[in-house]
C-alpha positions in Angstrom: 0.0 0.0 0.0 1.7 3.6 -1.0 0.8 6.1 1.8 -0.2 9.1 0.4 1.4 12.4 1.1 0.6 15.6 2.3 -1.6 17.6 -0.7 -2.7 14.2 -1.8 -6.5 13.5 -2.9 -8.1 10.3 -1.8 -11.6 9.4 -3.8 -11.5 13.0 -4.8 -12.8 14.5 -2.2 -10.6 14.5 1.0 -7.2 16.2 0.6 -4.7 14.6 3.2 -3.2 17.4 5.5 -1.1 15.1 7.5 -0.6 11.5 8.3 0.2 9.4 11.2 1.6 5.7 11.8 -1.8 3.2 13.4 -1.4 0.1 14.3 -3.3 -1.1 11.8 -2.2 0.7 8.5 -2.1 4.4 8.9 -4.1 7.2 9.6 -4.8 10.5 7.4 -6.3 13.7 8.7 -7.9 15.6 5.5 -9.8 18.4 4.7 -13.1 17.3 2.8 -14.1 19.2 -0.4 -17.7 19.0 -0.9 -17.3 19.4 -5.5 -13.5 17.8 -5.7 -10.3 18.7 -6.5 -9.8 22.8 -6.4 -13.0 23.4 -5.5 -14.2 25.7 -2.5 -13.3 23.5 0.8 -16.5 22.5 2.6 -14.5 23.2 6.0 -15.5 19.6 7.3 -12.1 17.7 8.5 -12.2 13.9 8.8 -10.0 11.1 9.9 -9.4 8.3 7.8 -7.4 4.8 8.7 -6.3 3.6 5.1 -5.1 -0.1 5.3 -4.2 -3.1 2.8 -6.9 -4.8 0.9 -5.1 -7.9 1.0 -5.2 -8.0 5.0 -8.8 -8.7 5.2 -11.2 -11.1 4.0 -11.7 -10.4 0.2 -13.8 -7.3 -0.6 -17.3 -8.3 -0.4 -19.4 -7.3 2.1 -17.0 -4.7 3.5 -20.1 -1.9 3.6 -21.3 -3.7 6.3 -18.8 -2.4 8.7 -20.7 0.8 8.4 -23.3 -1.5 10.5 -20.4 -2.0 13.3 -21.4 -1.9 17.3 -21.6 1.9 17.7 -21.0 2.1 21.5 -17.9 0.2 21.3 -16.3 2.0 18.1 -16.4 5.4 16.4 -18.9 5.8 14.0 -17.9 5.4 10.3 -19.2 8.2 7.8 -18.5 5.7 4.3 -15.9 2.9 3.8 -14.7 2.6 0.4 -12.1 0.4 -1.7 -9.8 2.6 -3.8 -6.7 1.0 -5.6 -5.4 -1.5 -3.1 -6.6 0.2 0.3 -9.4 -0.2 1.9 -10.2 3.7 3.4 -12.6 3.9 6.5 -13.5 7.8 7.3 -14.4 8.1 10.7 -17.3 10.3 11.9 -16.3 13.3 14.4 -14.0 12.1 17.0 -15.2 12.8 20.7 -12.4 12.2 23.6 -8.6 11.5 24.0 -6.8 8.5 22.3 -5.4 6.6 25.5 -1.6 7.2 23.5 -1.9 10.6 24.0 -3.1 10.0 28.0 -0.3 8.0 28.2 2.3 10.7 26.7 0.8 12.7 29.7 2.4 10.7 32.5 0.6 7.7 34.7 -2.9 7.7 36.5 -4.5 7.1 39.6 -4.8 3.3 39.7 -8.5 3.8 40.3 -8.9 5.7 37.2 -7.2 3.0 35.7 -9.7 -0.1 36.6 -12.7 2.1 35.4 -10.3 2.0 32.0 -9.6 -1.3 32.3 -13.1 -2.6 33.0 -14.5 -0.6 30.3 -12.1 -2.2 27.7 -12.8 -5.7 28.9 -16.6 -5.3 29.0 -16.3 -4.0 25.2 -14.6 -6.9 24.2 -16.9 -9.4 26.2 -19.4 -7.9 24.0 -17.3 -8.2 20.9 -16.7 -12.2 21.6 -20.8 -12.6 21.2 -21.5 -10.4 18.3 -18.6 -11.6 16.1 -16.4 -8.6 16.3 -13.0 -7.8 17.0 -10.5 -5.0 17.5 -6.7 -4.3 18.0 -6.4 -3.7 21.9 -3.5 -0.9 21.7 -2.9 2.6 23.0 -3.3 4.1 19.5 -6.5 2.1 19.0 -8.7 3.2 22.1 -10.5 6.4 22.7 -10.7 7.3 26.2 -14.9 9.3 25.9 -15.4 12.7 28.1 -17.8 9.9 29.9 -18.7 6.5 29.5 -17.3 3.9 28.1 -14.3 3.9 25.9 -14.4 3.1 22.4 -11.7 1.9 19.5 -11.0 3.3 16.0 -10.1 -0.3 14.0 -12.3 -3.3 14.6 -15.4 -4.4 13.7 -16.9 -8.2 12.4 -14.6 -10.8 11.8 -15.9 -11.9 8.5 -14.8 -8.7 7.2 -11.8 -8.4 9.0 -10.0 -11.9 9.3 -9.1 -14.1 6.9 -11.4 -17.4 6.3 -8.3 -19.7 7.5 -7.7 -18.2 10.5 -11.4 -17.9 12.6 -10.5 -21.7 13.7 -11.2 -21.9 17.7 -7.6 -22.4 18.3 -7.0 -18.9 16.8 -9.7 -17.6 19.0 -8.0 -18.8 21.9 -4.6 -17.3 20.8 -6.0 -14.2 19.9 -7.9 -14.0 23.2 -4.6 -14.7 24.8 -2.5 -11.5 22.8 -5.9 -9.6 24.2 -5.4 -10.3 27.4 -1.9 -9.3 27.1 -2.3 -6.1 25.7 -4.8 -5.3 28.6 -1.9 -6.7 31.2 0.5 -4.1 28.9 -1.8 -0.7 28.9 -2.7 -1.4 32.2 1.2 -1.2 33.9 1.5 1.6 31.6 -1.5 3.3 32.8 -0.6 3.1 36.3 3.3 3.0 36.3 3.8 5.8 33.2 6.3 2.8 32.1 5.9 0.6 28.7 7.0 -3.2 30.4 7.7 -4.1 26.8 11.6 -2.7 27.3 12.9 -5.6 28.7 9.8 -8.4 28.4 11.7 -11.1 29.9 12.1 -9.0 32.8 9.7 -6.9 34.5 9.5 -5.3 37.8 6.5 -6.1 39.5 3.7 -3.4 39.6 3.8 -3.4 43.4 7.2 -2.7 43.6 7.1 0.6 41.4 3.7 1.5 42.7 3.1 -0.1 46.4 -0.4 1.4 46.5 -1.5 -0.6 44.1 -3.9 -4.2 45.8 -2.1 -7.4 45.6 -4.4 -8.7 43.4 -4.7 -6.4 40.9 -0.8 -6.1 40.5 -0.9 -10.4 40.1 -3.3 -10.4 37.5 -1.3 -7.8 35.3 1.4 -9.4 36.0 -0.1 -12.8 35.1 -1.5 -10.9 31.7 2.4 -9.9 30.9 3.2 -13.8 31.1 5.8 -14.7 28.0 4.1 -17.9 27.1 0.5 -17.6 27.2 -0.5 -20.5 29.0 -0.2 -18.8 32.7 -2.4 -15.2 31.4 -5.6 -15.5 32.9 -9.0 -15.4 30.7 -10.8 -12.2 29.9 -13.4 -13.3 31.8 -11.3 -14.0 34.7 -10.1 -10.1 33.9 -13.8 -9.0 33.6 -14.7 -10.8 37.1 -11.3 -9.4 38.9 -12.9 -6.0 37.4 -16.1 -6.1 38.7 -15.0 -7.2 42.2 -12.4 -4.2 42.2 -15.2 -1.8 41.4 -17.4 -2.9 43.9 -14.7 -2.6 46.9 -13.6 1.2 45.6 -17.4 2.3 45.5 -17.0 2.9 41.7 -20.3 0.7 40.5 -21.4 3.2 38.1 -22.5 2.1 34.4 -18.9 2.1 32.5 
Protein backbone atom coordinates (compact mmCIF):
# COMPACT_ATOMS: atom_id res chain seq x y z
CA UNK A 1 0.00 0.00 0.00
CA UNK A 2 1.67 3.60 -1.00
CA UNK A 3 0.75 6.06 1.77
CA UNK A 4 -0.19 9.07 0.44
CA UNK A 5 1.40 12.37 1.08
CA UNK A 6 0.61 15.63 2.31
CA UNK A 7 -1.56 17.62 -0.66
CA UNK A 8 -2.74 14.23 -1.85
CA UNK A 9 -6.54 13.49 -2.94
CA UNK A 10 -8.07 10.31 -1.82
CA UNK A 11 -11.60 9.42 -3.80
CA UNK A 12 -11.46 13.00 -4.85
CA UNK A 13 -12.77 14.51 -2.20
CA UNK A 14 -10.64 14.48 1.02
CA UNK A 15 -7.18 16.20 0.63
CA UNK A 16 -4.70 14.63 3.19
CA UNK A 17 -3.17 17.37 5.50
CA UNK A 18 -1.14 15.07 7.52
CA UNK A 19 -0.64 11.49 8.35
CA UNK A 20 0.16 9.43 11.24
CA UNK A 21 1.56 5.74 11.79
CA UNK A 22 -1.83 3.25 13.40
CA UNK A 23 -1.45 0.08 14.34
CA UNK A 24 -3.30 -1.06 11.82
CA UNK A 25 -2.18 0.66 8.53
CA UNK A 26 -2.15 4.41 8.86
CA UNK A 27 -4.09 7.20 9.63
CA UNK A 28 -4.78 10.51 7.43
CA UNK A 29 -6.29 13.72 8.67
CA UNK A 30 -7.95 15.58 5.54
CA UNK A 31 -9.80 18.37 4.74
CA UNK A 32 -13.14 17.34 2.75
CA UNK A 33 -14.14 19.22 -0.42
CA UNK A 34 -17.69 18.97 -0.89
CA UNK A 35 -17.31 19.43 -5.53
CA UNK A 36 -13.55 17.83 -5.68
CA UNK A 37 -10.29 18.74 -6.48
CA UNK A 38 -9.79 22.79 -6.44
CA UNK A 39 -13.02 23.41 -5.49
CA UNK A 40 -14.18 25.66 -2.51
CA UNK A 41 -13.29 23.53 0.84
CA UNK A 42 -16.50 22.52 2.64
CA UNK A 43 -14.54 23.24 6.05
CA UNK A 44 -15.46 19.63 7.30
CA UNK A 45 -12.11 17.72 8.53
CA UNK A 46 -12.23 13.86 8.83
CA UNK A 47 -9.99 11.12 9.90
CA UNK A 48 -9.39 8.34 7.83
CA UNK A 49 -7.41 4.78 8.67
CA UNK A 50 -6.30 3.63 5.14
CA UNK A 51 -5.14 -0.15 5.33
CA UNK A 52 -4.24 -3.12 2.82
CA UNK A 53 -6.92 -4.83 0.94
CA UNK A 54 -5.11 -7.87 0.99
CA UNK A 55 -5.20 -8.00 4.98
CA UNK A 56 -8.81 -8.71 5.22
CA UNK A 57 -11.22 -11.05 3.97
CA UNK A 58 -11.72 -10.43 0.16
CA UNK A 59 -13.81 -7.29 -0.57
CA UNK A 60 -17.27 -8.30 -0.37
CA UNK A 61 -19.42 -7.27 2.05
CA UNK A 62 -17.00 -4.69 3.53
CA UNK A 63 -20.06 -1.87 3.63
CA UNK A 64 -21.34 -3.72 6.35
CA UNK A 65 -18.84 -2.35 8.71
CA UNK A 66 -20.67 0.80 8.45
CA UNK A 67 -23.34 -1.55 10.52
CA UNK A 68 -20.36 -1.98 13.35
CA UNK A 69 -21.40 -1.93 17.31
CA UNK A 70 -21.65 1.88 17.73
CA UNK A 71 -21.05 2.07 21.55
CA UNK A 72 -17.88 0.17 21.26
CA UNK A 73 -16.34 2.03 18.06
CA UNK A 74 -16.38 5.38 16.45
CA UNK A 75 -18.95 5.76 13.97
CA UNK A 76 -17.94 5.43 10.26
CA UNK A 77 -19.16 8.22 7.78
CA UNK A 78 -18.51 5.70 4.32
CA UNK A 79 -15.88 2.90 3.85
CA UNK A 80 -14.73 2.59 0.44
CA UNK A 81 -12.06 0.37 -1.68
CA UNK A 82 -9.85 2.59 -3.85
CA UNK A 83 -6.70 1.02 -5.55
CA UNK A 84 -5.44 -1.47 -3.07
CA UNK A 85 -6.62 0.19 0.25
CA UNK A 86 -9.37 -0.18 1.88
CA UNK A 87 -10.17 3.69 3.39
CA UNK A 88 -12.60 3.86 6.47
CA UNK A 89 -13.52 7.76 7.33
CA UNK A 90 -14.39 8.06 10.69
CA UNK A 91 -17.28 10.29 11.88
CA UNK A 92 -16.26 13.32 14.37
CA UNK A 93 -13.98 12.07 16.96
CA UNK A 94 -15.16 12.78 20.68
CA UNK A 95 -12.43 12.15 23.61
CA UNK A 96 -8.62 11.55 24.01
CA UNK A 97 -6.77 8.49 22.25
CA UNK A 98 -5.35 6.61 25.47
CA UNK A 99 -1.62 7.20 23.47
CA UNK A 100 -1.86 10.60 23.97
CA UNK A 101 -3.14 9.97 28.00
CA UNK A 102 -0.34 7.98 28.18
CA UNK A 103 2.27 10.71 26.67
CA UNK A 104 0.79 12.68 29.67
CA UNK A 105 2.36 10.72 32.48
CA UNK A 106 0.63 7.67 34.67
CA UNK A 107 -2.90 7.70 36.50
CA UNK A 108 -4.54 7.12 39.56
CA UNK A 109 -4.76 3.31 39.66
CA UNK A 110 -8.46 3.84 40.34
CA UNK A 111 -8.89 5.73 37.21
CA UNK A 112 -7.16 2.99 35.71
CA UNK A 113 -9.66 -0.07 36.62
CA UNK A 114 -12.68 2.08 35.41
CA UNK A 115 -10.25 2.05 31.95
CA UNK A 116 -9.64 -1.35 32.28
CA UNK A 117 -13.14 -2.59 33.02
CA UNK A 118 -14.51 -0.61 30.26
CA UNK A 119 -12.10 -2.22 27.68
CA UNK A 120 -12.79 -5.69 28.87
CA UNK A 121 -16.56 -5.26 29.01
CA UNK A 122 -16.32 -3.98 25.25
CA UNK A 123 -14.62 -6.93 24.23
CA UNK A 124 -16.91 -9.35 26.16
CA UNK A 125 -19.40 -7.91 23.95
CA UNK A 126 -17.33 -8.18 20.86
CA UNK A 127 -16.75 -12.16 21.56
CA UNK A 128 -20.76 -12.59 21.25
CA UNK A 129 -21.52 -10.43 18.34
CA UNK A 130 -18.62 -11.60 16.13
CA UNK A 131 -16.44 -8.65 16.35
CA UNK A 132 -12.97 -7.78 17.05
CA UNK A 133 -10.55 -4.98 17.47
CA UNK A 134 -6.74 -4.27 17.99
CA UNK A 135 -6.44 -3.67 21.87
CA UNK A 136 -3.49 -0.95 21.65
CA UNK A 137 -2.91 2.64 22.98
CA UNK A 138 -3.34 4.13 19.52
CA UNK A 139 -6.45 2.12 18.98
CA UNK A 140 -8.74 3.19 22.14
CA UNK A 141 -10.48 6.42 22.69
CA UNK A 142 -10.74 7.33 26.16
CA UNK A 143 -14.85 9.30 25.85
CA UNK A 144 -15.43 12.70 28.09
CA UNK A 145 -17.80 9.94 29.87
CA UNK A 146 -18.74 6.52 29.48
CA UNK A 147 -17.29 3.92 28.13
CA UNK A 148 -14.34 3.90 25.88
CA UNK A 149 -14.45 3.13 22.40
CA UNK A 150 -11.73 1.86 19.48
CA UNK A 151 -11.01 3.33 16.00
CA UNK A 152 -10.10 -0.30 14.01
CA UNK A 153 -12.29 -3.30 14.58
CA UNK A 154 -15.43 -4.40 13.71
CA UNK A 155 -16.89 -8.19 12.38
CA UNK A 156 -14.59 -10.83 11.82
CA UNK A 157 -15.92 -11.93 8.50
CA UNK A 158 -14.85 -8.75 7.18
CA UNK A 159 -11.77 -8.36 9.02
CA UNK A 160 -9.95 -11.88 9.32
CA UNK A 161 -9.09 -14.05 6.93
CA UNK A 162 -11.40 -17.43 6.32
CA UNK A 163 -8.32 -19.73 7.54
CA UNK A 164 -7.74 -18.23 10.46
CA UNK A 165 -11.38 -17.86 12.59
CA UNK A 166 -10.54 -21.67 13.75
CA UNK A 167 -11.15 -21.86 17.75
CA UNK A 168 -7.64 -22.44 18.35
CA UNK A 169 -7.03 -18.89 16.81
CA UNK A 170 -9.66 -17.60 19.05
CA UNK A 171 -8.03 -18.80 21.93
CA UNK A 172 -4.63 -17.32 20.76
CA UNK A 173 -5.97 -14.18 19.92
CA UNK A 174 -7.85 -13.98 23.22
CA UNK A 175 -4.63 -14.66 24.82
CA UNK A 176 -2.49 -11.53 22.77
CA UNK A 177 -5.90 -9.62 24.16
CA UNK A 178 -5.41 -10.29 27.42
CA UNK A 179 -1.86 -9.30 27.15
CA UNK A 180 -2.26 -6.11 25.71
CA UNK A 181 -4.81 -5.35 28.60
CA UNK A 182 -1.88 -6.70 31.16
CA UNK A 183 0.51 -4.06 28.94
CA UNK A 184 -1.79 -0.69 28.95
CA UNK A 185 -2.67 -1.39 32.24
CA UNK A 186 1.19 -1.22 33.86
CA UNK A 187 1.52 1.57 31.61
CA UNK A 188 -1.54 3.35 32.80
CA UNK A 189 -0.63 3.08 36.35
CA UNK A 190 3.35 3.03 36.27
CA UNK A 191 3.77 5.76 33.16
CA UNK A 192 6.29 2.77 32.08
CA UNK A 193 5.94 0.56 28.74
CA UNK A 194 6.97 -3.18 30.43
CA UNK A 195 7.73 -4.11 26.82
CA UNK A 196 11.57 -2.74 27.33
CA UNK A 197 12.89 -5.61 28.74
CA UNK A 198 9.80 -8.35 28.38
CA UNK A 199 11.65 -11.13 29.86
CA UNK A 200 12.11 -9.00 32.82
CA UNK A 201 9.71 -6.89 34.48
CA UNK A 202 9.50 -5.35 37.79
CA UNK A 203 6.52 -6.08 39.53
CA UNK A 204 3.68 -3.44 39.58
CA UNK A 205 3.82 -3.43 43.36
CA UNK A 206 7.16 -2.74 43.61
CA UNK A 207 7.07 0.55 41.41
CA UNK A 208 3.65 1.46 42.67
CA UNK A 209 3.12 -0.13 46.35
CA UNK A 210 -0.42 1.40 46.54
CA UNK A 211 -1.55 -0.59 44.09
CA UNK A 212 -3.94 -4.18 45.77
CA UNK A 213 -2.07 -7.43 45.56
CA UNK A 214 -4.37 -8.70 43.37
CA UNK A 215 -4.67 -6.45 40.85
CA UNK A 216 -0.78 -6.08 40.49
CA UNK A 217 -0.91 -10.37 40.07
CA UNK A 218 -3.35 -10.37 37.45
CA UNK A 219 -1.30 -7.80 35.34
CA UNK A 220 1.45 -9.36 35.96
CA UNK A 221 -0.05 -12.80 35.11
CA UNK A 222 -1.53 -10.90 31.73
CA UNK A 223 2.44 -9.94 30.93
CA UNK A 224 3.22 -13.85 31.14
CA UNK A 225 5.78 -14.70 28.02
CA UNK A 226 4.15 -17.94 27.06
CA UNK A 227 0.50 -17.56 27.17
CA UNK A 228 -0.50 -20.53 29.03
CA UNK A 229 -0.21 -18.75 32.73
CA UNK A 230 -2.36 -15.18 31.43
CA UNK A 231 -5.56 -15.47 32.89
CA UNK A 232 -9.02 -15.45 30.69
CA UNK A 233 -10.76 -12.22 29.93
CA UNK A 234 -13.44 -13.33 31.79
CA UNK A 235 -11.32 -13.95 34.74
CA UNK A 236 -10.12 -10.14 33.85
CA UNK A 237 -13.83 -9.03 33.57
CA UNK A 238 -14.72 -10.84 37.06
CA UNK A 239 -11.29 -9.41 38.89
CA UNK A 240 -12.88 -6.00 37.44
CA UNK A 241 -16.10 -6.11 38.65
CA UNK A 242 -14.99 -7.24 42.16
CA UNK A 243 -12.43 -4.19 42.20
CA UNK A 244 -15.17 -1.76 41.38
CA UNK A 245 -17.45 -2.94 43.91
CA UNK A 246 -14.72 -2.60 46.93
CA UNK A 247 -13.62 1.20 45.60
CA UNK A 248 -17.36 2.28 45.54
CA UNK A 249 -16.97 2.91 41.66
CA UNK A 250 -20.27 0.66 40.51
CA UNK A 251 -21.43 3.22 38.06
CA UNK A 252 -22.46 2.12 34.35
CA UNK A 253 -18.89 2.09 32.52
Amino acid sequence: MRMKRRGEWIRHAYQVDSLFPFVQGVLYDTIYHSTGHEHEVDGRRYIIQAMKVQAINGLQGVETLMKRDESAFIQLHEVFVEEDSLYQVYKKLEGQLLAYRLMEGKMDWRESVHVLRSIVQQLMVMRENGEMTVVHPQNTILPPGGRVQFLYGGSKEILVKEGDMSPATSRSDEAANVYAIGMIAYMMITGISPVENPFYIQSLRSRCPEVPEYLSFQVMSSLAVQPQPRPTLDQWGEVLHQMVRMLGMEKET
